[in-house]
N, C-alpha and C positions, 0 to 999 in steps of 0.2 A: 241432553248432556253431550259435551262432546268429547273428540278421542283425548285430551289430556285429562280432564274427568275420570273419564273410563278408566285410563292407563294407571291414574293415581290411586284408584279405588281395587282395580288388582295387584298391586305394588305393596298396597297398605294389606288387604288380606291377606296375603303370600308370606308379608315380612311378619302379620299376627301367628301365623299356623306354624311358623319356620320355630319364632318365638316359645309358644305355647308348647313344642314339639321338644328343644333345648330344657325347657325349666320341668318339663317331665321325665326327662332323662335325666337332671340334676338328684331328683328326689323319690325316684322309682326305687333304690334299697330299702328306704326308711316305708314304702306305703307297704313292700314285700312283708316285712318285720312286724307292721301293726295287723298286720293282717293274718300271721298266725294264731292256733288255738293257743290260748295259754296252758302254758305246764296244770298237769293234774296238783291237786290240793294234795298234802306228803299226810298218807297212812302207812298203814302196815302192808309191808310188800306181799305178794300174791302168796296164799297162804296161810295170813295171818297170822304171820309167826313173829311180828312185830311188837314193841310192850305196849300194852295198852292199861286202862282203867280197871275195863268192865270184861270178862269172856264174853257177855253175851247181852244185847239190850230185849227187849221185850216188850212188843206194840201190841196193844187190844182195847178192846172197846170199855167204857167205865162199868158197863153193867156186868162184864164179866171181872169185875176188880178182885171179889173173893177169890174165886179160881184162880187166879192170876198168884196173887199175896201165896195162898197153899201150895202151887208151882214152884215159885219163885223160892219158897221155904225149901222145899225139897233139892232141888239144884244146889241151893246153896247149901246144906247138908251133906253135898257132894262133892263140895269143892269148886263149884261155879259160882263166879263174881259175876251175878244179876244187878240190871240195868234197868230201871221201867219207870216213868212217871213220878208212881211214888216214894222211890229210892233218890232220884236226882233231884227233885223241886227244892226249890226254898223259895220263903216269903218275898215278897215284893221279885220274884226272878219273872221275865219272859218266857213262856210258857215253849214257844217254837225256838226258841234261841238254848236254852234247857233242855229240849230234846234233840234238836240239832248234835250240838254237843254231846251229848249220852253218845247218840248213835255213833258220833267218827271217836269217841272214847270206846268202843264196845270191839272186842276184837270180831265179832260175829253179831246175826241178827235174826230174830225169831218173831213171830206173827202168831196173835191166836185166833184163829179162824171158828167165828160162831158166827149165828144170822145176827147177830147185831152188830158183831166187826164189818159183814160184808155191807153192812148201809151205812157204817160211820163216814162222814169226808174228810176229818182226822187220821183215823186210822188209814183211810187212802192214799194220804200224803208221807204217813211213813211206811208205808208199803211200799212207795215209789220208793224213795229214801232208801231203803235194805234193798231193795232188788238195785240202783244205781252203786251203793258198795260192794256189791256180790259181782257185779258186772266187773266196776274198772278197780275193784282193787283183787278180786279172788276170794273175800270171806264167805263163808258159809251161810247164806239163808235155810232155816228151820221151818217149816211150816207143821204146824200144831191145830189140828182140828178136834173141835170139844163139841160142838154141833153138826147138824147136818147142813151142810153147805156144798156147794162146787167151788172149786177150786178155783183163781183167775188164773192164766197162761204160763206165767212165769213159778211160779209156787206149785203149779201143777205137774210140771217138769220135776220136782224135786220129790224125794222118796218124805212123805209127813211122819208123822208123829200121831197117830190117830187114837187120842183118848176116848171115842165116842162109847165105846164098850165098856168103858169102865164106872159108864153111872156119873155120879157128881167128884168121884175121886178121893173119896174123906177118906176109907181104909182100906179098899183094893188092893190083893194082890196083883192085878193087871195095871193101876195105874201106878204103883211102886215101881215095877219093872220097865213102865214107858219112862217115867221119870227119870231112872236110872242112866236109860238107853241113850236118851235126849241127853245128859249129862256126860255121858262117856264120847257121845258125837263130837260134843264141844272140846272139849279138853285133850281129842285125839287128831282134830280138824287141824 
């Protein structure tokens, strides 16, 4: 190769980087811009003190569906507007898109914690779901344990609702009063 070669082959690179250097400075606002988080999804501001649907949605595993339905009777004899599965569905709906919905309709979120909640992958995923609305928006998660179980991290942190003592729930003086308690939580939340 010789020096004109040479000369034109650093001339040419020089004049590409010089280039390349101009057309990124052109359009460095717009990559700053795409590159932000986007805005949070709009609930109810920190606090829950936004309108919503439901006081309250209610995640748990199928096999505790009766407990759930007798629960879910009692709150709402207390003036809490319950959320769960069997309250929201209709025929032919998406099942994840139906609860989706419930939850950011629910001013608050509760979990019932049995040994067959802790192995559902269902209810894992709205476990996730309530604890990211208790994070960025302020609602209250509930944690409600009816079996013996431990806790996972987040719901552990929080003070439960521990019906364990009061047997299956049917006429309990002790599980009226948790009923109640859980009820007045929400409605003062």
């Amino acid at each position: 190769m010789d020096t004109t070669g040479l000369l034109l082959g650093v001339v040419g690179t020089i004049a590409g980087v010089v280039s390349a250097y101009f057309g990124y400075v052109a359009v460095r606002h717009q990559l700053t811009r795409r590159c932000q988080p986007p805005a949070p999804a709009p609930g109810p501001p920190p606090g829950g003190t936004g309108p919503t649907e439901f006081d309250v949605y209610v995640s748990y595993a199928p096999e505790d569906a009766a407990w759930v339905r007798r629960f879910a009777r009692g709150l709402s004899e207390r003036g809490v507007r319950v959320a769960y599965d069997e309250v929201v569905s209709r025929p032919g709906g998406v099942r994840v898109h139906t609860v989706e919905t419930a939850i950011r309709a629910s001013a608050h979120g509760l979990l019932v914690f049995s040994p067959t909640s802790m192995r559902s992958g269902w209810v894992a995923q709205e476990y996730a779901a309530l604890v990211q609305q208790s994070i960025e928006s302020g609602r209250v998660f509930v944690p409600v344990v009816i079996g013996d179980v431990e806790l996972p991290g987040f719901a552990a942190t929080r003070y439960c609702a521990d019906f364990r003592a009061s047997g299956d729930g049917a006429d309990g003086d002790g599980y009226e009063r948790a009923v109640g308690e859980v009820a007045r939580a929400l409605r003062t939340a």
